[in-house]
C-alpha positions in Angstrom: 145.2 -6.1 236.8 141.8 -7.6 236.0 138.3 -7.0 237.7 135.5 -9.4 238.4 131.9 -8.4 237.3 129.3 -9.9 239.7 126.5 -11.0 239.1 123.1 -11.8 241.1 120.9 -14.4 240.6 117.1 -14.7 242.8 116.9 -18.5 244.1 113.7 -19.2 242.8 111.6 -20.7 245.6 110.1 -24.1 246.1 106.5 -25.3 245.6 105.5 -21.5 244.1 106.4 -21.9 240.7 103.1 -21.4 238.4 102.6 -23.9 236.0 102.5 -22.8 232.0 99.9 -23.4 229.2 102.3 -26.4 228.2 103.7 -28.1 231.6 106.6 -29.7 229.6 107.9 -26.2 228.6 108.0 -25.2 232.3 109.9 -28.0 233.5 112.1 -28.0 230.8 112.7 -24.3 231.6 113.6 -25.4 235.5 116.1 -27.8 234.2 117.7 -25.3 232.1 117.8 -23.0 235.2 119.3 -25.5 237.4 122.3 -26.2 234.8 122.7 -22.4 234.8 123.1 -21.9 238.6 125.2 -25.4 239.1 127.5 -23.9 236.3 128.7 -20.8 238.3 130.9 -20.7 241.5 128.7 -18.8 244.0 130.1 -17.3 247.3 128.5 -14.8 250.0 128.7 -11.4 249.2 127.0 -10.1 252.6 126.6 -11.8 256.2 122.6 -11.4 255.2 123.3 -14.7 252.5 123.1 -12.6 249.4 124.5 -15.3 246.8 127.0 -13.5 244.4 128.7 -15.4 241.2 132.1 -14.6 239.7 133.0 -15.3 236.3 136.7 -16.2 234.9 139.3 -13.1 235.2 139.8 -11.2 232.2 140.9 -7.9 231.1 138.3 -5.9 230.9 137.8 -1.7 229.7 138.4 1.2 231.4 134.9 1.4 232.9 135.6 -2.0 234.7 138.4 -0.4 237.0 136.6 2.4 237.7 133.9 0.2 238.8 136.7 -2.0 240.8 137.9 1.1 242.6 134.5 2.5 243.8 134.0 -0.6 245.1 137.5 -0.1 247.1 136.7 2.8 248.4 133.3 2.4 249.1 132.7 -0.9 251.2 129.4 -2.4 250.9 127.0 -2.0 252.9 124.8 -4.9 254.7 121.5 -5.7 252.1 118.6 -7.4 253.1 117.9 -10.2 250.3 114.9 -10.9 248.4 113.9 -13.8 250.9 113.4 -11.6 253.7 111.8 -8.6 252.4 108.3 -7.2 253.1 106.3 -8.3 250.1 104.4 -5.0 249.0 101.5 -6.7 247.3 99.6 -9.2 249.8 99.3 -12.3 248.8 96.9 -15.4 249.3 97.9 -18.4 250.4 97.2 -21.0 248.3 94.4 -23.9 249.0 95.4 -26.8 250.5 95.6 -29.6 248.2 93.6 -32.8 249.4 93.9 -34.6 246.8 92.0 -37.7 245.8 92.3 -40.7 248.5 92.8 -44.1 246.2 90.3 -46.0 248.3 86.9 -45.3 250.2 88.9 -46.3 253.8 92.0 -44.7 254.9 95.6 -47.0 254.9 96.6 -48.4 258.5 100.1 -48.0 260.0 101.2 -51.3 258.8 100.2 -50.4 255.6 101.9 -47.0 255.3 105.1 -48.4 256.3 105.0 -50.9 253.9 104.2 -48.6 251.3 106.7 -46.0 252.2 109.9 -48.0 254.0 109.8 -48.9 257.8 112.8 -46.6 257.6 110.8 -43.7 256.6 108.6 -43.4 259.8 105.8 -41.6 258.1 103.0 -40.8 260.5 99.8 -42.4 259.2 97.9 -38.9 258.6 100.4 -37.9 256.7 101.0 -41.3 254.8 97.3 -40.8 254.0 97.8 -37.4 252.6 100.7 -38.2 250.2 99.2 -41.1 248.9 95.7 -39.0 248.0 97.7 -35.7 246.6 100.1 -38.1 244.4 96.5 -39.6 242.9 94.9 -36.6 242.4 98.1 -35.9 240.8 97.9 -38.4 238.0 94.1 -38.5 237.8 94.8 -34.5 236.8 98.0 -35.1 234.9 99.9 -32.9 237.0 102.7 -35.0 238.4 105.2 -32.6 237.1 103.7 -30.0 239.4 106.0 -28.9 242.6 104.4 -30.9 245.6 103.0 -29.3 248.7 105.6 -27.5 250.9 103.9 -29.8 253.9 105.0 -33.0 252.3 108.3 -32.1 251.1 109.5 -31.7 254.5 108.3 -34.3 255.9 108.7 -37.0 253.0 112.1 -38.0 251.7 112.1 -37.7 248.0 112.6 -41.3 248.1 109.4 -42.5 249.9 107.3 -40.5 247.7 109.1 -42.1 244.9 108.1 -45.5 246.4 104.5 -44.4 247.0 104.5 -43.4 243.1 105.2 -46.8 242.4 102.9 -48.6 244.5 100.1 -46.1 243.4 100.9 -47.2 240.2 100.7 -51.1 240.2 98.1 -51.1 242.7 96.0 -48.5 241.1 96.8 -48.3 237.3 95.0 -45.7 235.0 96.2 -44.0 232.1 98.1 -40.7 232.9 99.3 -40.2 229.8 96.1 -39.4 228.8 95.4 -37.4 231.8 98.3 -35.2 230.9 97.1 -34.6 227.2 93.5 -33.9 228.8 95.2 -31.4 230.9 96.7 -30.1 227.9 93.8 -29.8 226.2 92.1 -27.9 229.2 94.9 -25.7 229.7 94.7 -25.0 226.1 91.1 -24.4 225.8 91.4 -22.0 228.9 94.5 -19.8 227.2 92.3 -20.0 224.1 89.1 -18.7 225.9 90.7 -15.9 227.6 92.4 -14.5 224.3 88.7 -14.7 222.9 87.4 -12.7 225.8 90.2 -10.4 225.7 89.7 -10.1 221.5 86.3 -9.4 222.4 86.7 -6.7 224.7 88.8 -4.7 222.5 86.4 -4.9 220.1 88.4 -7.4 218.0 86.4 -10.3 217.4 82.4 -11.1 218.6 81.4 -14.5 218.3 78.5 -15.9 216.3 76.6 -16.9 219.9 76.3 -13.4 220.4 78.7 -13.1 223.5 81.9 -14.3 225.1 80.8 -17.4 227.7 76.9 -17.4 225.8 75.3 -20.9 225.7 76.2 -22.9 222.8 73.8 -25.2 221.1 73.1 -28.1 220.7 76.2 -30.7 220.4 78.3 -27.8 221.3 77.1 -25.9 218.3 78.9 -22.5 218.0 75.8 -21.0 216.4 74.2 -21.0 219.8 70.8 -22.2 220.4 68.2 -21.7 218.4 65.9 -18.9 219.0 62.8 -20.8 217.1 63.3 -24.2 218.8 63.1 -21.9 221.6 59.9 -20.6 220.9 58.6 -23.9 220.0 59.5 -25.6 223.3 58.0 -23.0 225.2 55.4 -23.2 222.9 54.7 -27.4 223.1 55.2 -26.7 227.6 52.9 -24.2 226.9 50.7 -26.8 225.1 51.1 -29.9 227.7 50.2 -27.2 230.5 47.2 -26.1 228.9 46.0 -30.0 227.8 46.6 -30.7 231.5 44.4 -28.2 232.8 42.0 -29.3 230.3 42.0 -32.7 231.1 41.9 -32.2 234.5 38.4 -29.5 234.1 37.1 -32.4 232.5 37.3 -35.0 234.8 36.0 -32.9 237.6 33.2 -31.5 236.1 31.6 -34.7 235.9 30.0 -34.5 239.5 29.1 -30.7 238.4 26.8 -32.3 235.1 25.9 -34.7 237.5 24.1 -32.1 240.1 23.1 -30.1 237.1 21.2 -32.8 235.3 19.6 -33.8 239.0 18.4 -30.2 239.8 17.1 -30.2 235.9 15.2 -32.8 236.6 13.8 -32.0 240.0 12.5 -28.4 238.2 11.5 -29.7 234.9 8.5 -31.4 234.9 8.8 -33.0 231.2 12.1 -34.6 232.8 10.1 -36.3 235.4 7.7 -38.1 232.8 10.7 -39.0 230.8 10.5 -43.0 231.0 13.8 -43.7 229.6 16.0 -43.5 232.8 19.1 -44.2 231.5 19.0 -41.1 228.8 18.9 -38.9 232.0 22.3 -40.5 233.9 25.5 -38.8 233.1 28.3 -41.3 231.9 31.5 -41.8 233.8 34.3 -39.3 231.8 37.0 -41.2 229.8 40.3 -40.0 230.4 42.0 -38.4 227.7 45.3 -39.6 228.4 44.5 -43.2 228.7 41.2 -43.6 226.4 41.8 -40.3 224.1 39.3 -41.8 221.4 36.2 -42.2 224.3 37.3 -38.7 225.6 37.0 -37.3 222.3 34.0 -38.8 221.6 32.2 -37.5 224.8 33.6 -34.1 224.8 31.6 -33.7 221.1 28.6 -34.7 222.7 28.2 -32.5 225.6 29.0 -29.9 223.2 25.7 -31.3 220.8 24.0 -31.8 223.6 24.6 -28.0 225.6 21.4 -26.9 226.0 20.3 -24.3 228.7 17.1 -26.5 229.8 15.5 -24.3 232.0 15.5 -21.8 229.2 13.8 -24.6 227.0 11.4 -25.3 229.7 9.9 -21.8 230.5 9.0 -21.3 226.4 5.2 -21.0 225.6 4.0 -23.8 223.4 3.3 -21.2 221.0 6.6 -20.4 220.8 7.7 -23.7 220.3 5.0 -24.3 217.2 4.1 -21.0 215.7 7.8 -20.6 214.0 7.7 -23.7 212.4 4.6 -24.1 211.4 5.2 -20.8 209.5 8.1 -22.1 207.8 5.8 -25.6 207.3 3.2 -23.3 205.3 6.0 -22.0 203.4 7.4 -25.2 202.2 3.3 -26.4 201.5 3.6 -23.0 199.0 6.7 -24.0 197.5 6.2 -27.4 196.9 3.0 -26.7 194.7 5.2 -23.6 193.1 8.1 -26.3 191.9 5.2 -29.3 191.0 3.3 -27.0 189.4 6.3 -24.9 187.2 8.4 -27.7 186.7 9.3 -29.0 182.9 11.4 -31.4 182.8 15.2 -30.5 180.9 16.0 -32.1 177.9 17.9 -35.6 178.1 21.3 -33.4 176.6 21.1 -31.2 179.8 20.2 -34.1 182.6 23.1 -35.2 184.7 22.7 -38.8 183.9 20.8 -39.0 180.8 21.4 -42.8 180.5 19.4 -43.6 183.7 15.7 -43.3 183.9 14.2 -39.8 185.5 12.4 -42.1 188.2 15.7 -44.0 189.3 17.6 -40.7 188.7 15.2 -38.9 191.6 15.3 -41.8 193.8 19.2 -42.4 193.6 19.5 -38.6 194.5 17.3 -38.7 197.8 19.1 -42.1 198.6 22.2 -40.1 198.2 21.5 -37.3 200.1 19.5 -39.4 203.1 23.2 -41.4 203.4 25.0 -38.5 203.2 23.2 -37.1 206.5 23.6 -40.8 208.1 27.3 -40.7 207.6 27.8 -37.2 209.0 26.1 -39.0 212.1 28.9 -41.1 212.9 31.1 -38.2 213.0 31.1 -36.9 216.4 31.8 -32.9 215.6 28.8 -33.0 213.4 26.6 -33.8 216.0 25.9 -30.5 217.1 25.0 -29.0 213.5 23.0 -32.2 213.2 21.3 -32.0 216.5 19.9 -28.4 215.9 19.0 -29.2 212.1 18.4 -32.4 211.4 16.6 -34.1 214.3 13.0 -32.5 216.0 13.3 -31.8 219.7 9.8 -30.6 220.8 11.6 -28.8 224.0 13.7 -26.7 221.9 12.6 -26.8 218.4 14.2 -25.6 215.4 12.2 -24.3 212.3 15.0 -25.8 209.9 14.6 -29.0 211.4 11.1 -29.6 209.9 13.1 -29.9 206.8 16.3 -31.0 208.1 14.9 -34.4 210.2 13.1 -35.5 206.7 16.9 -36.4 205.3 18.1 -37.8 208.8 18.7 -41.6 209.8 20.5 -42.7 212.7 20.3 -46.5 212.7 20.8 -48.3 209.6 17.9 -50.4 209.6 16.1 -47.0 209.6 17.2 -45.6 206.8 17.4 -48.7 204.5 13.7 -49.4 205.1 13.0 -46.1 204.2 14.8 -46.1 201.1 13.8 -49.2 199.8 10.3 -47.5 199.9 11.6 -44.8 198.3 13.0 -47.0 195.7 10.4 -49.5 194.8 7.0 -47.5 195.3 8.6 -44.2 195.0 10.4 -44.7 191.3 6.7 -46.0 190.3 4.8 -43.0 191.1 7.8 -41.3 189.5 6.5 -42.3 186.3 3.1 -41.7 186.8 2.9 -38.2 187.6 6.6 -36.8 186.8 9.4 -35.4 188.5 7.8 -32.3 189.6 5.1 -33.5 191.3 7.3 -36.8 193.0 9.0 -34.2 194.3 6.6 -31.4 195.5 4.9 -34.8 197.2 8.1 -35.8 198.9 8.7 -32.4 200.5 5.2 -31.2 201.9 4.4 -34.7 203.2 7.4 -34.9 204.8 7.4 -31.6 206.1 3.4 -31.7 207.1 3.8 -35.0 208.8 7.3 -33.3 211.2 5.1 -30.8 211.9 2.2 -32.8 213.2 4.7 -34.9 214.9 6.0 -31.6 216.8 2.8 -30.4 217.8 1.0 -33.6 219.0 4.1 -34.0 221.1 4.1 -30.4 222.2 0.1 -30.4 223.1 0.7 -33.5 224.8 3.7 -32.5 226.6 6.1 -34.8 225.9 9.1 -32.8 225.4 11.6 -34.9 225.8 10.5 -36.6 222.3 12.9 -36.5 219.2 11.8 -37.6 216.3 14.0 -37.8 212.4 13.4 -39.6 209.7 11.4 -40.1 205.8 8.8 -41.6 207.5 6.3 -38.8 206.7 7.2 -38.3 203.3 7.2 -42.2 202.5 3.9 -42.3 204.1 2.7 -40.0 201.4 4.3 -41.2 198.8 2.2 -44.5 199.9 -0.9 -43.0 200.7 -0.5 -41.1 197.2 0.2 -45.2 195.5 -3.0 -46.3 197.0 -5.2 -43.8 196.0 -4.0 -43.2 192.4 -4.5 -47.3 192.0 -8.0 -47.6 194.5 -9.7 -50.1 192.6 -6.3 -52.1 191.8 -5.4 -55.0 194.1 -2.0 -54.8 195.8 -0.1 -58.3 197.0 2.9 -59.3 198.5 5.4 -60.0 195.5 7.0 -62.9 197.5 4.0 -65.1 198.1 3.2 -67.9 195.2 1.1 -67.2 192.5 -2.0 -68.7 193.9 -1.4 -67.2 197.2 -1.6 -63.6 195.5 -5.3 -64.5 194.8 -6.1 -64.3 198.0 -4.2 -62.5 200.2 -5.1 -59.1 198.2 -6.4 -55.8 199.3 -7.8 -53.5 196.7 -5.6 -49.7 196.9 -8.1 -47.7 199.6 -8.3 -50.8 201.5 -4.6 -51.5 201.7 -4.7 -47.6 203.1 -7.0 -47.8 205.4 -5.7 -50.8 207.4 -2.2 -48.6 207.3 -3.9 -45.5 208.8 -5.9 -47.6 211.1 -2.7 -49.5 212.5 -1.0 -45.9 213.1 -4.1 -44.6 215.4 -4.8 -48.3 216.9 -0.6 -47.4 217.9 -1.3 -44.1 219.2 -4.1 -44.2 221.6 -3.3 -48.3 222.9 -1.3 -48.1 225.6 0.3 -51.6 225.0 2.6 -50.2 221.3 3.4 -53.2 219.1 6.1 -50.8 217.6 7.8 -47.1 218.5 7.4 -44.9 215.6 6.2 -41.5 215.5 2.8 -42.1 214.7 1.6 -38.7 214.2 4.3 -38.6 211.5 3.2 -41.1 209.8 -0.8 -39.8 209.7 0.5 -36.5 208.8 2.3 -37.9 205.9 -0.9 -40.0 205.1 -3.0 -37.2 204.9 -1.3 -35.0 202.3 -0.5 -37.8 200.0 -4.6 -38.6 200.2 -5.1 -34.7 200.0 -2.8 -34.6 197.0 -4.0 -38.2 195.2 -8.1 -36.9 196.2 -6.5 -33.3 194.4 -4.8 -34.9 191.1 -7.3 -37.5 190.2 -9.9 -34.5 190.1 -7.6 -32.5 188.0 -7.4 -35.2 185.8 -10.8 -35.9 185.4 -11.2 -32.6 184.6 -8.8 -32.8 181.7 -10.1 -35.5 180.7 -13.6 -33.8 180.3 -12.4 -31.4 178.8 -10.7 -33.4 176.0 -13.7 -35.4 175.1 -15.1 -35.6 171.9 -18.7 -34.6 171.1 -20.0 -37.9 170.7 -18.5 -38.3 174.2 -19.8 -35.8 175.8 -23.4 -37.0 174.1 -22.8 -40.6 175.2 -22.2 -39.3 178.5 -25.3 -37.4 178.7 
């Protein structure tokens, strides 16, 4: 007697199958299921369609019959099966799959029963549907997938085979590929999730800090980089505040323009300003599109920042006293340094190869270039505009010194040093370095100082005045004095010219001061200079020439010999 051991195997069900990290292991696990079930004879066990399998008859043990006779004497009882039964979880549906259609327009009739088989009689909705699921299909690389339960039963397996085919040679693309991409992303997905999960047990942390954190740049797994952070923020922080700035700019143009206009309607040295066009404010450059012209302007509103009303309500003796103290004290220390000076010895000089006159000279040529460079560069102008340059409105003490070294136009200062080098280096050697120099300073800071207060007096504030002019001027007047009775010619002129177009040395000064007052009180000027300048400058090198030809007669006297002194009596 032999017993039969049953068996039960759960029908899997169609179209709910979950697809694995690798699809080709799932499908080859179906197949291997299918020959499983087709290799066992199944029959009904209960009316309910419980399938039950039998194996071949063989002897088995003991425990087999009892088995066999409990199963005699106890019938079996009616069992629901699996397919039937109240799920106890609750379970989603799953989405409907739309697919992707293979064209912008939907197929007609004719067209879905050529696609599929007259036979077929697909309705066109549904013809529509298949064809865009079985694309989506092999755009995603998922045609191994079960298909939607909607289109099994309706579709013979045959006409979806047939729209395969015509999806295919109508619309070719590579879906081998797509199914290694969906490897890949299935992979990469299983891969993430065993981070996360690594992560949360404390396992692994990853160099971006967290699981899911924002990877760098070209997918870097560093992350992203806290100081090119910084210095984005940073340059946006930049660009924002360079856009405000440029925008400030261009509308406070109309606010100068008001400002100047009520300036002028309160300041009364504005109003007898001639020069109209010093008093119009220029149209603003744009920084983004002329950034040089922008620049250029922003330096000289900065130079030029002056509170004028301020300017306006100082007292004139408030304008002259301070630096006409600081002129007295220059005066002092000139005659200090001429009159203390000795001259170092030709190892200590800093070029002793070079004459002491073309030495001095070289070094106030230097020095007066130096100050017409820093001129042309635009964030010196407001150093230079305070020290170097003479504004009777809003005067600086310093720049009674300052505007002696200062030259704005070339033509300026080259006159000036020629001067300085052909008459200059010539009184040089007459009278020696310490008195050249002592000369240069207080003539040059006398005749800024006359300059300031004849324009002050006057009120013409709105004059500027810079330049050697003074100190040239004595320098000249000094020339003239020292050689009175010698006759001075133009170099240039022939030989018998010279004879007669020559002026003795007090002569050839007096027509200078002459011209410089003619200038001054004419209305019609053959020339703008700053006259009183110039007579200031005139002055002390007379004062000083009157001063060291008395000294030196003096010496002289004092040298004779006796039978000098008796001659002379």
């Amino acid at each position: 007697m032999s017993n039969a051991l049953c068996v039960a195997w759960r029908t899997p069900c169609s179209g709910l199958a979950p697809s694995g990290l690798f699809p080709f292991k799932s499908a080859m696990f179906r197949s291997m299921l299918c020959e499983i079930r087709t290799s066992f004879t199944c029959r009904s066990y209960s009316t309910f369609g419980r399938p039950l399998c039998t194996f071949d008859r063989r002897p088995h043990s003991l425990s087999f019959l009892t088995l066999n006779r409990f199963v005699q004497t106890h019938p079996p009882t009616p069992i629901r099966s699996f397919s039937t039964s109240v799920p106890l979880l609750s379970q989603s549906a799953p989405p409907v799959e739309h697919g992707v259609p293979p064209r912008s327009e939907p197929f007609s009739p004719a067209e879905i029963n050529k696609i599929f088989g007259p036979r077929a009689k697909i309705p066109p909705a549904m013809g529509n549907r298949v064809l865009a699921v079985l694309h989506g299909r092999r755009v995603a690389g998922t045609l191994d997938l079960d298909l939607p339960k909607d289109i099994t039963r309706s579709v013979p397996p045959s006409s979806r085979d047939a729209a395969l085919e015509w999806l295919r040679e109508n619309y070719p693309l590579d879906e081998d590929a797509a199914i290694l991409a969906r490897i890949e992303r299935e992979e990469l997905e299983e891969q993430q999730k065993l981070i996360q999960r690594a992560e949360e047990l404390g396992l692994y942390k990853p160099q971006s800090g967290s699981f899911g954190a924002e990877r760098g740049d070209s997918n870097d797994p560093y992350g992203k980089s806290v100081l090119k952070e910084i210095r984005e923020r940073n340059e946006a922080r930049l660009l924002a505040e360079q856009e405000r700035k440029r925008k400030e700019w261009l509308e406070n143009e109309n606010k100068e323009r008001e400002q100047l206009l009520r300036q002028v309607q309160q300041n009364t040295a504005l109003q007898k300003f001639d020069d109209s066009s010093a008093l119009e404010v220029r149209e603003r450059a744009d920084p983004a599109e002329r950034p040089l012209l922008a620049w250029i302007q922003k330096h000289h509103l900065q130079a030029t920042d002056w509170n004028m009303e301020a300017a306006e309500k100082s007292s004139t003796a408030r304008r002259i006293l301070p630096s006409l103290a600081l002129t007295l004290l220059v005066l002092g220390l000139s005659y200090a340094f001429a009159a203390n000076y000795e001259a170092p010895a030709r190892a200590d000089r800093m070029w002793p190869d070079m004459p002491p006159a073309a030495a001095t000279a070289v070094a106030i040529m230097g020095a007066n270039l130096a100050v017409f460079l820093l001129w042309k560069f635009p964030p010196a102008w407001r150093i230079l505009n305070r020290y170097f340059i003479s504004v009777a409105l809003k005067p600086h003490p310093l720049s009674i010194v300052g505007n002696v070294f200062s030259h704005q136009q070339f033509r300026h200062l080259a006159l000036n040093m020629l001067m300085v080098w052909f008459i200059g280096t010539k009184l040089h050697d007459d009278i020696g370095r310490g008195n050249f120099l002592g000369l240069y300073m207080a003539a040059g800071a006398f005749g800024s100082m006359v300059s300031l207060t004849g324009h002050v007096l006057l009120g013409q504030l709105m004059i500027t005045s810079l330049g050697a002019s003074g100190a040239i001027s004595g320098i000249v007047a000094a020339w003239c004095l020292l050689h009175s009775q010698e006759r001075f010619t133009i170099f240039l002129l022939p030989p018998e010219w010279q004879e007669v177009i020559s002026a003795k040395g007090w002569v050839l000064l007096t027509g200078f001061v002459a011209f410089e007052i003619f200038n001054l009180v004419s209305p019609f000027r053959v020339v703008k200079l700053d006259h009183f300048a110039h007579l200031g400058g005139y002055l002390i090198g007379a004062v000083w020439a009157l001063a060291w030809n008395d000294e030196q007669e003096k010496k002289r006297r004092k040298n004779r010999t006796w039978f000098e002194r008796v001659m002379s009596e």
